[in-house]
C-alpha positions as CSV (number, residue, x, y, z in Angstrom):
1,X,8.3,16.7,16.4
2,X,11.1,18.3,14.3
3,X,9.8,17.0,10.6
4,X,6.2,18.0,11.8
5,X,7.7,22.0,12.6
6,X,9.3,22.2,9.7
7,X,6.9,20.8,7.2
8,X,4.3,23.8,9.1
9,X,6.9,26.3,8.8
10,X,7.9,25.0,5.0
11,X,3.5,24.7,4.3
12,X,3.4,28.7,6.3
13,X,6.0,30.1,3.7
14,X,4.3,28.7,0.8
15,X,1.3,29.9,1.3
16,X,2.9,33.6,1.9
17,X,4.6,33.3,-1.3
18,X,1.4,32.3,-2.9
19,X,-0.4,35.7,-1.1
20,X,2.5,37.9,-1.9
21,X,2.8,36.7,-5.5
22,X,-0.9,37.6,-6.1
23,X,-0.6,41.0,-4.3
24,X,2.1,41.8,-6.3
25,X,0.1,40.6,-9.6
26,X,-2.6,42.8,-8.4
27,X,-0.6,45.7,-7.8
28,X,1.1,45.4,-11.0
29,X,-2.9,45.3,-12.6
30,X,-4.3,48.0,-11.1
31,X,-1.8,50.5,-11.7
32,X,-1.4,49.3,-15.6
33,X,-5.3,49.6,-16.0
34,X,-5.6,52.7,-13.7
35,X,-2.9,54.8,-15.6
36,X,-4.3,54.0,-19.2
37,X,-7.6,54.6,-17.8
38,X,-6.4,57.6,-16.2
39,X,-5.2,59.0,-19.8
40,X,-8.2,57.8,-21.6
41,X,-10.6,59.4,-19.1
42,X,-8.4,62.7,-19.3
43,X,-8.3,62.7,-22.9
44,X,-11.8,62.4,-23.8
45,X,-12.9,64.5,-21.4
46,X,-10.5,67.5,-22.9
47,X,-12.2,66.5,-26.1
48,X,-15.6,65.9,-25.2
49,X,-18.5,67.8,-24.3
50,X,-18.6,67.9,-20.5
51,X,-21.9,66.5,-19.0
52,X,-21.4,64.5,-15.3
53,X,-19.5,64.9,-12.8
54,X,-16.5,62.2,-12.8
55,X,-13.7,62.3,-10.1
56,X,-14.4,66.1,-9.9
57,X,-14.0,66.1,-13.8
58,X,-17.0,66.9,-16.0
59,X,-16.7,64.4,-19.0
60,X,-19.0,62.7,-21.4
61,X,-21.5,59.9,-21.1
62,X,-19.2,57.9,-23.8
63,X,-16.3,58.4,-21.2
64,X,-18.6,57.2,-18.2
65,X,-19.3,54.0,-20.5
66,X,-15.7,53.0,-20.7
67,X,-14.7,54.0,-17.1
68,X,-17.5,51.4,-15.8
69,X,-15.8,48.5,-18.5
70,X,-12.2,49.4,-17.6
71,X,-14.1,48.5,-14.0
72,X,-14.7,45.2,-15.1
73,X,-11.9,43.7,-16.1
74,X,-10.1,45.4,-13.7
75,X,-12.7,43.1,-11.2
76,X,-12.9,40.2,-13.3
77,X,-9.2,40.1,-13.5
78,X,-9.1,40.4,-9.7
79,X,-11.9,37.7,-9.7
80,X,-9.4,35.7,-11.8
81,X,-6.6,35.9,-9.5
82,X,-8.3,35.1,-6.4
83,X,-10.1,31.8,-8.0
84,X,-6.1,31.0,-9.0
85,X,-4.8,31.5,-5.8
86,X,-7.8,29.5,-3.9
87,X,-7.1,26.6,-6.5
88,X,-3.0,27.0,-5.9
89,X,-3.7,26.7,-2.5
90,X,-6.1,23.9,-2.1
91,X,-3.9,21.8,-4.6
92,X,-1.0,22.2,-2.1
93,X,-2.9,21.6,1.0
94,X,-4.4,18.2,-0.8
95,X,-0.5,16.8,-1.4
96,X,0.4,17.8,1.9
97,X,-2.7,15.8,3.4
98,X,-2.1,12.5,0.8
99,X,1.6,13.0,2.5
100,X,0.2,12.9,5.7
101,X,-2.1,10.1,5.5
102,X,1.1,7.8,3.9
103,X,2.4,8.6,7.0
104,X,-0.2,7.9,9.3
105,X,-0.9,4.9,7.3
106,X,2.6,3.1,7.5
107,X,2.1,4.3,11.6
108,X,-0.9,2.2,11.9
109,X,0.8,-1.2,9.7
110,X,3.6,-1.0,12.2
111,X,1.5,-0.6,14.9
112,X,-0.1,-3.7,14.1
113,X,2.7,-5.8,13.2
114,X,4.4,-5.0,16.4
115,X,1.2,-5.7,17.9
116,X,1.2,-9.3,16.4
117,X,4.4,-9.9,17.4
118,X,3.5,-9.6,21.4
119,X,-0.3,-11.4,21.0
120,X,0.0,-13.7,17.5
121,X,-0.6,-14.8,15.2
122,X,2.4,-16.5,14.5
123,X,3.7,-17.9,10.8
124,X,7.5,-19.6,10.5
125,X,8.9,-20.3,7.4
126,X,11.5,-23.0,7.8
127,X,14.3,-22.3,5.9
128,X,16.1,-25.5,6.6
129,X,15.5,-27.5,3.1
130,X,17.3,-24.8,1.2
131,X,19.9,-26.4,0.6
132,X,18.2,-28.9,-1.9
133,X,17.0,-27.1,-4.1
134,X,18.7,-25.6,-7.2
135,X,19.5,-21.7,-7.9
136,X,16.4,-21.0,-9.6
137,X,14.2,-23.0,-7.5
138,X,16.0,-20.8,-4.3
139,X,15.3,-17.4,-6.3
140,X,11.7,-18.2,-6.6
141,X,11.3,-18.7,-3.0
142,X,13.0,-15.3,-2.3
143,X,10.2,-13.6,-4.7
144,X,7.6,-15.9,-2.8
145,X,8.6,-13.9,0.3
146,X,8.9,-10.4,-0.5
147,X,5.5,-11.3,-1.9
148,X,4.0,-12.7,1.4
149,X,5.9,-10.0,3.6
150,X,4.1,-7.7,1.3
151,X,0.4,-8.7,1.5
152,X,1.0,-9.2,5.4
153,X,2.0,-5.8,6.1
154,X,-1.1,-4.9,4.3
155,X,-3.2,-6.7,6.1
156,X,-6.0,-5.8,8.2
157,X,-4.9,-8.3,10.8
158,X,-1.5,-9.4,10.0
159,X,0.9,-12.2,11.2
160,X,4.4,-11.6,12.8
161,X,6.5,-13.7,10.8
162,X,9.4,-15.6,11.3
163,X,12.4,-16.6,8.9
164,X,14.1,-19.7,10.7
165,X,17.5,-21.6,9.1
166,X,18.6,-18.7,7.9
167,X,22.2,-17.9,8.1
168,X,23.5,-14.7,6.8
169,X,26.0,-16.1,4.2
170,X,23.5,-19.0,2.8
171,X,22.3,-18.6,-0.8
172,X,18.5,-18.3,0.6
173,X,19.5,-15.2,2.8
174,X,22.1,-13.8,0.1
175,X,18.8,-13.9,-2.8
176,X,16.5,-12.2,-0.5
177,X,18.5,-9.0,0.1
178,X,19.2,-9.0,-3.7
179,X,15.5,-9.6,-4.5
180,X,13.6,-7.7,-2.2
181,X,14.5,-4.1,-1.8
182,X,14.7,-3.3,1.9
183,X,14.8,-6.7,3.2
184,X,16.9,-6.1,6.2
185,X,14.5,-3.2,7.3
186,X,12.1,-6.1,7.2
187,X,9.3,-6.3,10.7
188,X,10.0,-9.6,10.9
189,X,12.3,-12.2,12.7
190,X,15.1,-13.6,10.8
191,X,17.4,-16.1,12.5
192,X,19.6,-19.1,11.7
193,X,18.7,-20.9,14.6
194,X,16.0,-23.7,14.1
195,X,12.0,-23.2,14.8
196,X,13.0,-26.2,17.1
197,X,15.3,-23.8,19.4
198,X,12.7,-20.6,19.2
199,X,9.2,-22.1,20.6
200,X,7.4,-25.3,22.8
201,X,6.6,-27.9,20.7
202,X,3.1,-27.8,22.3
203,X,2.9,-24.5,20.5
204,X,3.9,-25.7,17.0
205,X,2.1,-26.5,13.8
206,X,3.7,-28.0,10.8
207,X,1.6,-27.0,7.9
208,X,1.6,-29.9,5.0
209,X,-0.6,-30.7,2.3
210,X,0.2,-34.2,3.7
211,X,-1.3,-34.3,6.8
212,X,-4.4,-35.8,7.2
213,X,-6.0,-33.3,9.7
214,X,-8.0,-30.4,7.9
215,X,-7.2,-26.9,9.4
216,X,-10.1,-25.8,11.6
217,X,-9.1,-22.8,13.2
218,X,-6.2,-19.8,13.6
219,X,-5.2,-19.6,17.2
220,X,-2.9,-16.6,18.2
221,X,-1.1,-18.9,20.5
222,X,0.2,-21.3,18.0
223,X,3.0,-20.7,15.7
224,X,2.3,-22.1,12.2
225,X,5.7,-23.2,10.2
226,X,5.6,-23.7,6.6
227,X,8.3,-25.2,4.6
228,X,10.3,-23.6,2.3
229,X,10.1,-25.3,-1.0
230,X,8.9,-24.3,-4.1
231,X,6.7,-26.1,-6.6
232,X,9.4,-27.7,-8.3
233,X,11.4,-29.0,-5.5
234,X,8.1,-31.6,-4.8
235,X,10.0,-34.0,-2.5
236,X,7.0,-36.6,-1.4
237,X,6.3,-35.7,2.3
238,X,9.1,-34.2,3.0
239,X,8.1,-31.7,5.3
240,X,5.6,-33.9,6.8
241,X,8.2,-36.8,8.2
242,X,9.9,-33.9,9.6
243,X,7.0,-33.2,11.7
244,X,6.6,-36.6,12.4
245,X,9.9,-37.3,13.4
246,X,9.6,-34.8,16.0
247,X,5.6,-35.5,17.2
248,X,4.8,-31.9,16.1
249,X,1.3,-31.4,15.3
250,X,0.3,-31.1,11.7
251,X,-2.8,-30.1,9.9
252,X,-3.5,-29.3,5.9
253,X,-5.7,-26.2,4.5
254,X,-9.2,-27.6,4.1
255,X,-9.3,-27.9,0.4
256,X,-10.9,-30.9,0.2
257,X,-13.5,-29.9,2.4
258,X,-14.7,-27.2,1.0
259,X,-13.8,-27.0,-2.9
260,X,-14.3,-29.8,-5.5
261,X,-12.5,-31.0,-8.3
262,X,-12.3,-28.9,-11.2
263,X,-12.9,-31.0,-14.7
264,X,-9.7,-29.8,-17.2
265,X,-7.9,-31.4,-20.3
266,X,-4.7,-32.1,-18.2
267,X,-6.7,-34.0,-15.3
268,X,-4.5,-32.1,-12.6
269,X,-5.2,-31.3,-9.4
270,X,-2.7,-30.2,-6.7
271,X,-3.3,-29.0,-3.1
272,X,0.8,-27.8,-3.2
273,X,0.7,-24.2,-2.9
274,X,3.5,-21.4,-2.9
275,X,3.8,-20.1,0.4
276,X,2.6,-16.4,-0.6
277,X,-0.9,-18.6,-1.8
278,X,-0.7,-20.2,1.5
279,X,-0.3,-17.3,3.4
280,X,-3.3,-15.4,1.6
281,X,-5.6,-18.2,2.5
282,X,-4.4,-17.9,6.0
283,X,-4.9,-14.4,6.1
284,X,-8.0,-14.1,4.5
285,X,-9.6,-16.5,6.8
286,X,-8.2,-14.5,9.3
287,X,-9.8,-11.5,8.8
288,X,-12.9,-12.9,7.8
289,X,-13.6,-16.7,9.6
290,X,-14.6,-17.6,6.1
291,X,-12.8,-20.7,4.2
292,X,-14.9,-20.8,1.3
293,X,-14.1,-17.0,0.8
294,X,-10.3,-17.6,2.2
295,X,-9.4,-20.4,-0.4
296,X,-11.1,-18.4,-3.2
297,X,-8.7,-16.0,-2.4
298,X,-5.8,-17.9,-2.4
299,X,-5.9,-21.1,-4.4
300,X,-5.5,-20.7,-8.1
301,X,-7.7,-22.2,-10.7
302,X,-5.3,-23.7,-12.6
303,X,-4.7,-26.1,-8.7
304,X,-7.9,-27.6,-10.7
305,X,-10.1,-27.0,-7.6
306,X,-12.9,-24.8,-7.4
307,X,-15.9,-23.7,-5.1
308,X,-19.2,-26.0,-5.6
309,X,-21.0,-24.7,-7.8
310,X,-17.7,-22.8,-9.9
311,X,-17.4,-25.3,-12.1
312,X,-15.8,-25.2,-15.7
313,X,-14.5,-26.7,-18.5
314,X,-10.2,-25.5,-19.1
């Protein structure tokens, strides 16, 4: 309530300034075009051959034909300053309302992140593998998650996300804060404790390329884990043994359901995604039940899949 009285009182005062300027500017006008048409109209009229009646003054039609142009600028210049001073003001009341809709705005994301966080979805990255991959490999999966923190805060219908394995003096954590400005103002849970310890195993599912169930649905009541490796850490099922190991329920994105082979030089094809591209298929298909349109969004051509009917020589 405090910001909002003083941003009125600081909005009141500059649009007094902005009136009081342009008095001022008026003021100053009219008395500089009054006085010198004061002394023209008196001289010409001393010199003149009186005819009408002017301000009590007889004086010549020549002298009536300046008064009435001294009138218009003296109107126009009025005109002038009234146009500037509508423009001054309507500029300034358009940055206060950009302000005010950033505000409102960032209200509403954490409105519904915090409203995701009580009635799901739910997406856990597990942190725990972390510690086999190299330095680079590591920075790269910091990037990959300011970048999927980013697109879910701007989402339409966004996840409350979890960082799991995370202690505060690991390498993982230590990248994040020096990669991603802000990180530990982040809406998300972070925690060192293992997915494991935070939610019923009946609730959990491990998301692998792997598994050999195709993901159907998004339920708000499961949590959806994704393992934290990057492309070049490729450890063959590695994530999915761990989900084995403990009977977790796993299940794949449904590429191979929905998109087709792509016919390129290289012969590649590769359903391993970063988890930013995961999370944008996820979220997509979220806010719009659509896989086709979900997977467009988030699997890159150069995976070597593409829609039916996409296809195209690289």
């Amino acid at each position: 309530m405090t910001g909002c009285a003083e941003y009125e009182t600081e909005e009141r005062d500059f649009l007094a300034d902005v009136e009081l300027e342009s008095i001022r500017e008026d003021e100053d006008d009219d008395s500089f075009f009054g006085l010198l048409q004061q002394f023209q109209i008196e001289s010409e009229c001393n010199s003149s051959e009186s005819l009408p009646l002017y301000n009590g003054t007889w004086c010549s039609r020549n002298v009536l034909r300046k008064q009435r142009h001294w009138e218009k600028i003296v109107a126009a210049k009025k005109s002038k300053r009234k146009q500037e001073k509508e423009r001054r003001k309507a500029k300034h009341l358009e940055g206060t309302e950009q302000q005010h809709s950033k505000r409102v705005l960032k209200a509403i994301r954490t409105e519904q992140l915090l409203e995701a966080k009580h009635a799901g979805p739910r997406l856990c990255i597990d942190l725990s593998v972390s510690d086999r991959m190299t330095k680079k490999e590591i920075s790269r999966l910091a990037a990959q998650i300011g970048r999927l923190y980013g697109a879910n805060k701007k989402a339409a219908k966004p996840f409350w996300l979890y960082l799991t394995s995370l202690p505060a003096d690991s390498p993982i954590h230590e990248e994040c804060v020096r990669m991603n400005d802000g990180f530990s103002n982040y809406l998300m849970d972070t925690t060192q404790e293992s997915y494991f310890d935070l939610f019923p195993l009946e609730t959990i599912v491990y998301l692998t390329p792997d598994s050999v169930h195709a993901l159907e649905d998004i339920d708000p009541q499961k949590v959806y884990i994704l393992g934290g490796l990057v492309d070049e850490s490729i450890q063959k099922k590695l994530t999915f043994q761990k989900a084995c190991e403990h009977g977790l329920q796993t299940a794949r994105l449904p590429i191979q359901e929905y998109m087709v082979k792509n016919s390129n030089v290289k012969n590649f094809h590769s359903e391993i995604l970063a988890i930013n591209q995961v999370f944008d298929v996820l979220a997509t298909y979220y806010k719009t039940g659509s896989w086709p349109e979900a997977l467009k969004a988030g699997v890159p051509a150069g995976k070597g899949f593409v829609l039916p009917g996409q296809h195209s020589a690289t």
